[in-house]
C-alpha positions as CSV (number, residue, x, y, z in Angstrom):
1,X,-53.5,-142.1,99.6
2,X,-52.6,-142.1,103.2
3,X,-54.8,-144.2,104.1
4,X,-57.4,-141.8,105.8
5,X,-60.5,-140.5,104.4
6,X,-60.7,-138.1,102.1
7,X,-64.8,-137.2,102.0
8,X,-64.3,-134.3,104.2
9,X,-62.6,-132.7,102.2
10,X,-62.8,-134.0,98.3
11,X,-62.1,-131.8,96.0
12,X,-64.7,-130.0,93.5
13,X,-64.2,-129.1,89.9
14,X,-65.2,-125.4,88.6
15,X,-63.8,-125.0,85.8
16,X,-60.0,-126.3,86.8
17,X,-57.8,-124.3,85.0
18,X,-58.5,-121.3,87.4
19,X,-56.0,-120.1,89.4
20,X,-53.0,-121.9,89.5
21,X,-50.4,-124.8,88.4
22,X,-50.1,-127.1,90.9
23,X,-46.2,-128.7,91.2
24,X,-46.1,-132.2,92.1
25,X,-45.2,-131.0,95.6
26,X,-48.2,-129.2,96.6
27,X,-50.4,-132.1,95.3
28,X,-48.2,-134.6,96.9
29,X,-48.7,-132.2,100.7
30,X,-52.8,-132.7,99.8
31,X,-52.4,-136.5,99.4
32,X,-50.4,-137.1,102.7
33,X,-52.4,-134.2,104.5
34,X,-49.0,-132.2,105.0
35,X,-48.2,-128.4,105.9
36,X,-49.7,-126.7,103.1
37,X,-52.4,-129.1,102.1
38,X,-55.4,-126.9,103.3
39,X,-54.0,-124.0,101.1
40,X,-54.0,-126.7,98.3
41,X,-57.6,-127.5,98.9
42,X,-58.6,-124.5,98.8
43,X,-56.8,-124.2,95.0
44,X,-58.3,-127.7,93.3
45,X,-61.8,-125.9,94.5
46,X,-60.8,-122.9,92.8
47,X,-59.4,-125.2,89.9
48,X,-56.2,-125.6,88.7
49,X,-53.9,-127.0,85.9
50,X,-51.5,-129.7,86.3
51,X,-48.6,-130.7,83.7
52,X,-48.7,-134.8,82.8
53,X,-45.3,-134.6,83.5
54,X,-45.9,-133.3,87.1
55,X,-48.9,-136.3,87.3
56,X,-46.2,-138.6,86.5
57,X,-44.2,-137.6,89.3
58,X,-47.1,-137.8,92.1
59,X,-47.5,-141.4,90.1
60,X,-44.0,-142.4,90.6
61,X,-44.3,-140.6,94.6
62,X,-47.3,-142.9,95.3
63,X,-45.7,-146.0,94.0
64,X,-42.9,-145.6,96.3
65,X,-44.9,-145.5,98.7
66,X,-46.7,-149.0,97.9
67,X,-49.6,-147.2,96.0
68,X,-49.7,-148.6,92.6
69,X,-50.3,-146.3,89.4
70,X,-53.5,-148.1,88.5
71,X,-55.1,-147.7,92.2
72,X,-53.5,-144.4,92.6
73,X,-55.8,-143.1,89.5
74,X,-58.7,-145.0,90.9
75,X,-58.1,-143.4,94.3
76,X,-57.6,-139.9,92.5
77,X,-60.6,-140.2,90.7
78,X,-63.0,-141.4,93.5
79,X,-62.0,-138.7,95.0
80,X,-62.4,-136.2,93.4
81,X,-59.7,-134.6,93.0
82,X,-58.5,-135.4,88.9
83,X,-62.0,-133.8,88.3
84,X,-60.6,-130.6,89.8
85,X,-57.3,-130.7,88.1
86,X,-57.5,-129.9,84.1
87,X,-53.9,-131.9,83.1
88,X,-52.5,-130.7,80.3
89,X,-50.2,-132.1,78.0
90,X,-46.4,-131.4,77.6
91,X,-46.3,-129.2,74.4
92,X,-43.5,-127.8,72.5
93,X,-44.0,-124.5,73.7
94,X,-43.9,-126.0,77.1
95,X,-40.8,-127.9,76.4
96,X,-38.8,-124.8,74.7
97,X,-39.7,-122.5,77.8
98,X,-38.2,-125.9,80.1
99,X,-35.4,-125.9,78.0
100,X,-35.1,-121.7,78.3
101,X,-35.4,-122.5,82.1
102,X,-32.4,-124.6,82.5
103,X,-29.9,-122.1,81.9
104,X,-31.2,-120.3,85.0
105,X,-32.2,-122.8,87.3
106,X,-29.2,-125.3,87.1
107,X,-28.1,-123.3,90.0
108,X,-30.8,-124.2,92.0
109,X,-31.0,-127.9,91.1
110,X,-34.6,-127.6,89.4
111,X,-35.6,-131.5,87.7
112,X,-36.9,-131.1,83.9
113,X,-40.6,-132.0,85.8
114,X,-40.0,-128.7,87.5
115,X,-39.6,-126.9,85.1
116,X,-42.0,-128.1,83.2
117,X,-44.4,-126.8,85.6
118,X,-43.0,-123.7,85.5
119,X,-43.1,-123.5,81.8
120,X,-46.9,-124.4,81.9
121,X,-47.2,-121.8,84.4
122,X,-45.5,-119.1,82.3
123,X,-47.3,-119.8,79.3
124,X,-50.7,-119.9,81.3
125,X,-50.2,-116.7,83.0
126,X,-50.7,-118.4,86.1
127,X,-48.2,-118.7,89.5
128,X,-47.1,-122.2,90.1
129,X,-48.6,-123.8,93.0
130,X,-45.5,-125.6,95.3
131,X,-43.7,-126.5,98.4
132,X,-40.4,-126.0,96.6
133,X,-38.9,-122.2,98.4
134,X,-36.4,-122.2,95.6
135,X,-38.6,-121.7,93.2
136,X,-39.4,-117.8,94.2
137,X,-35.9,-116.8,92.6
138,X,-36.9,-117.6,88.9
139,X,-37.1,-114.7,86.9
140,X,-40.1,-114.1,84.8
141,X,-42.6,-116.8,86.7
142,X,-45.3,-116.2,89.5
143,X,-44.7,-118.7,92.3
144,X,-47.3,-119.0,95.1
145,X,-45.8,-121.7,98.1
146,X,-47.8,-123.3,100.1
147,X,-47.2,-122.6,103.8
């Protein structure tokens, strides 16, 4: 989305949900070849599972950035790299562990999109994917940061 090319490294889909939910962050380090975007890489190969609400934030990101939602998706998709990613939809399971989240991640100054990664990631059974440090201090979810 940067601009450069993406076909050395575009991502490959096998079987997506794999390993990891990936926060709006980590995608977002991928896109503009940040710190961390190798380690990301190597997590859409391995698959991964992305909330919509978390897509709608890269969105948003992308737009700032003069990228409009309907190119963004086209980009996305030439790429790649929404093959790789299995997005899931905001559930009420998902939305009663964001609320449950709140309580103890106020503190910290955690949006509702992340927490509703972190609820997908609790109710997968899979760490959350992110460039976000604070997130290693809430209790009961895996967190994997990307370097």
């Amino acid at each position: 989305m940067d601009g450069r090319s993406r076909t050395t490294r575009q991502a490959s889909s096998t079987g997506k949900t794999g390993k990891a939910v990936l926060d709006a962050s980590a995608l977002l380090a991928y896109l503009f070849d940040e710190p961390g975007a190798e380690t990301v890489a190597e997590a859409l190969a391995s698959g991964v599972a992305m909330s919509a609400v978390n897509l709608s934030e890269v969105l948003a990101k992308l737009e700032d950035h003069g990228v409009g939602v309907d190119r963004a998706i086209r980009d996305l998709t030439a790429y790649g790299i929404l093959d790789a990613i299995e997005i899931m939809d905001f559930t009420l399971a998902q939305a009663q562990e964001a609320a449950r989240l709140r309580t103890s991640t106020t503190i910290m100054g955690l949006s509702l999109a992340d927490r509703a990664c972190l609820a997908l990631a609790k109710t997968l059974g899979l760490p959350a994917l992110t460039a976000d440090s604070t997130w290693t201090a809430v209790p009961g979810v895996s967190v994997r940061l990307i370097p």
